[in-house]
C-alpha positions as CSV (number, residue, x, y, z in Angstrom):
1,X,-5.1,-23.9,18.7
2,X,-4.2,-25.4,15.6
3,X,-1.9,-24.6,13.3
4,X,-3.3,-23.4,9.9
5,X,0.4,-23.8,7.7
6,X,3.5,-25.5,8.8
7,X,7.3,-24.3,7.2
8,X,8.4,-26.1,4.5
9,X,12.4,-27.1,6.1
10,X,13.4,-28.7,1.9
11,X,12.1,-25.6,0.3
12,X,14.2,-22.4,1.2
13,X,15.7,-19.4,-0.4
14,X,18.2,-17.2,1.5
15,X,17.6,-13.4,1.5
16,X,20.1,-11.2,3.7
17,X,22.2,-13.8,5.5
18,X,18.6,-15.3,6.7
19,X,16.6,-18.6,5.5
20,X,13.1,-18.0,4.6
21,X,11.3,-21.1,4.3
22,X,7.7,-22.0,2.4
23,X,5.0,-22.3,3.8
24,X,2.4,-25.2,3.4
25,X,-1.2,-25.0,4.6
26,X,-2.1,-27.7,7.7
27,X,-6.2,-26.8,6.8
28,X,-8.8,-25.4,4.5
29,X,-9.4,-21.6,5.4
30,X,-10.8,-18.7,3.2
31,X,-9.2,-19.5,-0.3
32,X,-6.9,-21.8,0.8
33,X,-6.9,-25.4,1.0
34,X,-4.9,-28.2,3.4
35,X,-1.6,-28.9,1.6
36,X,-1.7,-25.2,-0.6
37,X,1.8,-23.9,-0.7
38,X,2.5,-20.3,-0.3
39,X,5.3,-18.1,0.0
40,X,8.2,-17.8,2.0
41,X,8.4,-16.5,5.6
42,X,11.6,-16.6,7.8
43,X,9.7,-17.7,11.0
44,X,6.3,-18.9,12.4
45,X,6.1,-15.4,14.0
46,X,5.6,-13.6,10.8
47,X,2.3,-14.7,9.9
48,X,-0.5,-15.4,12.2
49,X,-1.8,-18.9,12.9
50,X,-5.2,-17.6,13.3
51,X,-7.8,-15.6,11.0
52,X,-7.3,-15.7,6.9
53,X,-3.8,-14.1,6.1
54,X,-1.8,-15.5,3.9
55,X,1.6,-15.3,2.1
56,X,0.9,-16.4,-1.8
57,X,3.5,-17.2,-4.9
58,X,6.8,-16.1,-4.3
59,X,5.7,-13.2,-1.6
60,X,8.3,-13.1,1.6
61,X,8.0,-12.0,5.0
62,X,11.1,-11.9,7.3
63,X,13.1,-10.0,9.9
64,X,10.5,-9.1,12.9
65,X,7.7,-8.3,10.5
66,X,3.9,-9.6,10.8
67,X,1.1,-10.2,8.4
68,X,-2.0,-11.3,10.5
69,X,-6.0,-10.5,10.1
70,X,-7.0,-11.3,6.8
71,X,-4.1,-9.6,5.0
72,X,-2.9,-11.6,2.2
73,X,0.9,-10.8,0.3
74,X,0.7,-11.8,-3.3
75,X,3.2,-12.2,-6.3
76,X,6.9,-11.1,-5.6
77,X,5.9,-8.4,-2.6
78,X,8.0,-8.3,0.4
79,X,7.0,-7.3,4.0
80,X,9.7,-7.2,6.4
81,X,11.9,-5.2,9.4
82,X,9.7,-4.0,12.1
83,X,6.6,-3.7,9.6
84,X,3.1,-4.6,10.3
85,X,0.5,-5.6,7.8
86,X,-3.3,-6.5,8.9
87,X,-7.0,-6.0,8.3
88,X,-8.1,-6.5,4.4
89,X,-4.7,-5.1,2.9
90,X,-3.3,-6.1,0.1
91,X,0.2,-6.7,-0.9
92,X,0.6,-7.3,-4.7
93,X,3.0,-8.2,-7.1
94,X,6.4,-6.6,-6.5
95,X,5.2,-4.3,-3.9
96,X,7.5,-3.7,-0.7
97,X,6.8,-2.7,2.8
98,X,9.5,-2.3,5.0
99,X,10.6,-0.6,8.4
100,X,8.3,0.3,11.0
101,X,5.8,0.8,8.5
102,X,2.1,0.1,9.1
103,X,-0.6,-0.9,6.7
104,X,-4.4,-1.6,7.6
105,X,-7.5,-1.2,6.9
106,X,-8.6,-1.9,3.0
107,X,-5.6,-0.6,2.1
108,X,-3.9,-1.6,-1.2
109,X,0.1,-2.0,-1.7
110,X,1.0,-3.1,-5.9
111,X,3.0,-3.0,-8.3
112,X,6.4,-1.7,-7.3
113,X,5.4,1.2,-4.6
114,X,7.5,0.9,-1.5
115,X,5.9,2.0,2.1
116,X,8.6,2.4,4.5
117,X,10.3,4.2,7.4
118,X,7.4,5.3,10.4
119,X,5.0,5.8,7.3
120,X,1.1,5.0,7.8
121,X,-1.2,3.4,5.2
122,X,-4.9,2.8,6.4
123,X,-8.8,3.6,5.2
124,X,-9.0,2.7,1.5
125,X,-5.7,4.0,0.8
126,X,-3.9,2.7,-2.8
127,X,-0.2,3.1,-3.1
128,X,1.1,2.3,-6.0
129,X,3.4,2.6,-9.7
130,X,6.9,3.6,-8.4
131,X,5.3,5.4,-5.3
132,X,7.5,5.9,-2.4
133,X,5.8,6.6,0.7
134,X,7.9,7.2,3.6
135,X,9.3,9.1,6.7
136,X,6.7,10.1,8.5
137,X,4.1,9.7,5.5
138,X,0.1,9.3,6.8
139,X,-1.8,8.0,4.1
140,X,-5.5,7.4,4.6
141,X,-9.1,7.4,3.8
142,X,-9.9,7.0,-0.3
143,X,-6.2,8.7,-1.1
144,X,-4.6,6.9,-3.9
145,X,-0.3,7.5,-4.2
146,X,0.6,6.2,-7.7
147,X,3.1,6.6,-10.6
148,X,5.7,8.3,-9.3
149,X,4.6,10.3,-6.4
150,X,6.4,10.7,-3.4
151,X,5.2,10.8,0.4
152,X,7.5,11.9,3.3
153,X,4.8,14.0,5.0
154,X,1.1,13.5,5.8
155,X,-1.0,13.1,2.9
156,X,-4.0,15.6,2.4
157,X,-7.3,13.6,1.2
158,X,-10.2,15.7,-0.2
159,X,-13.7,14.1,-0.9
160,X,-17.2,14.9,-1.5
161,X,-17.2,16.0,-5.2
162,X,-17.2,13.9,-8.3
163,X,-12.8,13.4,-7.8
164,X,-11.0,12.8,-4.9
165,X,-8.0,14.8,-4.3
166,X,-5.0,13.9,-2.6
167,X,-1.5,16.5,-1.9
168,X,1.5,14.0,-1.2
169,X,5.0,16.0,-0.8
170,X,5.7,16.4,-4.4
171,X,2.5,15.9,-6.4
172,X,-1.3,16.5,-6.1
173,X,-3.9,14.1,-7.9
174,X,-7.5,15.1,-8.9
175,X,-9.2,11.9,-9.9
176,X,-6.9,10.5,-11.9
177,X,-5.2,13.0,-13.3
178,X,-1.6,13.9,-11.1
179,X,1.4,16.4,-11.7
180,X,4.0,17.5,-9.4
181,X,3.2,21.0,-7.5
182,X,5.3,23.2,-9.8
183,X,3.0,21.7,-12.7
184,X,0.1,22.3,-11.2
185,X,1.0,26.4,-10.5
186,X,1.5,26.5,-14.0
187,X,-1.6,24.8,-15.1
188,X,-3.5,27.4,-13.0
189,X,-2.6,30.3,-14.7
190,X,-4.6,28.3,-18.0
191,X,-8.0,27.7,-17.6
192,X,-8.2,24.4,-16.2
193,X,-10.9,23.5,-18.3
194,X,-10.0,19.7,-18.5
195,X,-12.5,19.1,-15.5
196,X,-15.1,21.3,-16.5
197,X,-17.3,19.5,-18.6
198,X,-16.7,16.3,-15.9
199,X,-17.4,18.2,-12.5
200,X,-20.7,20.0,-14.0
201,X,-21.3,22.7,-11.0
202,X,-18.6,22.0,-8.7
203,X,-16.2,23.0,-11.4
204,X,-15.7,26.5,-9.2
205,X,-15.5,24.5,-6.3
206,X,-12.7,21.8,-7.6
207,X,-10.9,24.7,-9.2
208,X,-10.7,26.7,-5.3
209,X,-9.4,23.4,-3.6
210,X,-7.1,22.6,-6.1
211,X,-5.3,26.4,-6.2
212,X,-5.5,26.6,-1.9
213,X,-3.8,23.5,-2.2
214,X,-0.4,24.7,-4.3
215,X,-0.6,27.8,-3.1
216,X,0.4,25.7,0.1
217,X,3.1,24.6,-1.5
């Protein structure tokens, strides 16, 4: 087989005690063209040879991490420890994902969320903001974790109406809109009229999901 980049030996940054080198593209492949240069990985082993993944700008991935599939790692992420990144994920800007993490599918990793310990990121999962997701976190299917939201636990997805609803540890998110538990027990005893007008005749509906939910909690 050949190879698709080759390490860069003059072009190095040390991170931990260990020298990541960049890498530079043997041949043209998905976006990338012969003599491209991307980030910084510690070893061949860290990104696969084959397929379309790539390590962009300043991204890094070292220790005993992998990025293979079509996986790309973008900006000033970081992937490494025992972490596996594959599929169509993304990896963006200052993003870090670390441990025995795993994250595949479509999933999306950005700004400066952190996925680490045994935590599980697949489906169309978006982690994101400050979000920590960790532990034994399972985040899946259309769930979005954002702002500061945190996930040590498995991650409850709700579809089928006009917002998706996800319950991390600390905070539950309907559509857009997200507020730790507490908030959200509060909020209940109001009308919770800010979806009404949006979620036409589901409104009853939303409003019984959302108080089994915290009432969980």
């Amino acid at each position: 087989m050949n190879k698709k980049f080759k390490l860069s030996l003059e072009d190095k940054l040390m991170i931990d005690g260990r020298a990541l080198y960049r890498i530079i593209a043997e041949s043209d492949f998905a976006y990338v063209k012969k003599g491209d240069k991307g980030g910084y990985i510690e070893k061949e082993s860290n990104l696969a040879q084959d397929e379309d993944c790539w390590v962009y700008n300043n991204a890094r991935v070292y220790g005993n991490a992998l990025v293979y599939g079509d996986a790309r790692v973008y900006g000033n992420a970081s992937v490494y420890g025992n972490a596996l990144v594959c599929g169509n994920v993304l990896v963006c800007r200052n993003a870090e994902v670390s441990g025995n993490a795993r994250v595949y599918g479509n999933s999306l990793v950005d700004e400066n969320a952190r996925v680490y310990g045994n935590a599980l990121v697949y489906g169309n999962a978006h982690v994101y903001g400050n979000a920590l997701v960790y532990g034994n976190a399972v985040v899946y299917g259309d769930a979005c974790v954002y702002d500061n939201m945190l996930a040590k636990d498995s991650v409850v997805t709700v579809g089928g109406l006009e917002f998706t609803i996800t319950k991390t540890t600390t905070h539950l998110a309907v559509g857009c809109k997200a507020h730790r538990l507490k908030e959200w027990r509060e909020l209940l005893t109001q009308d919770l009229n800010l979806y009404s007008a949006e979620v036409k005749g589901n409104y009853a509906e939303l409003r019984a999901l959302v108080e089994t939910l915290v009432r969980e909690y």
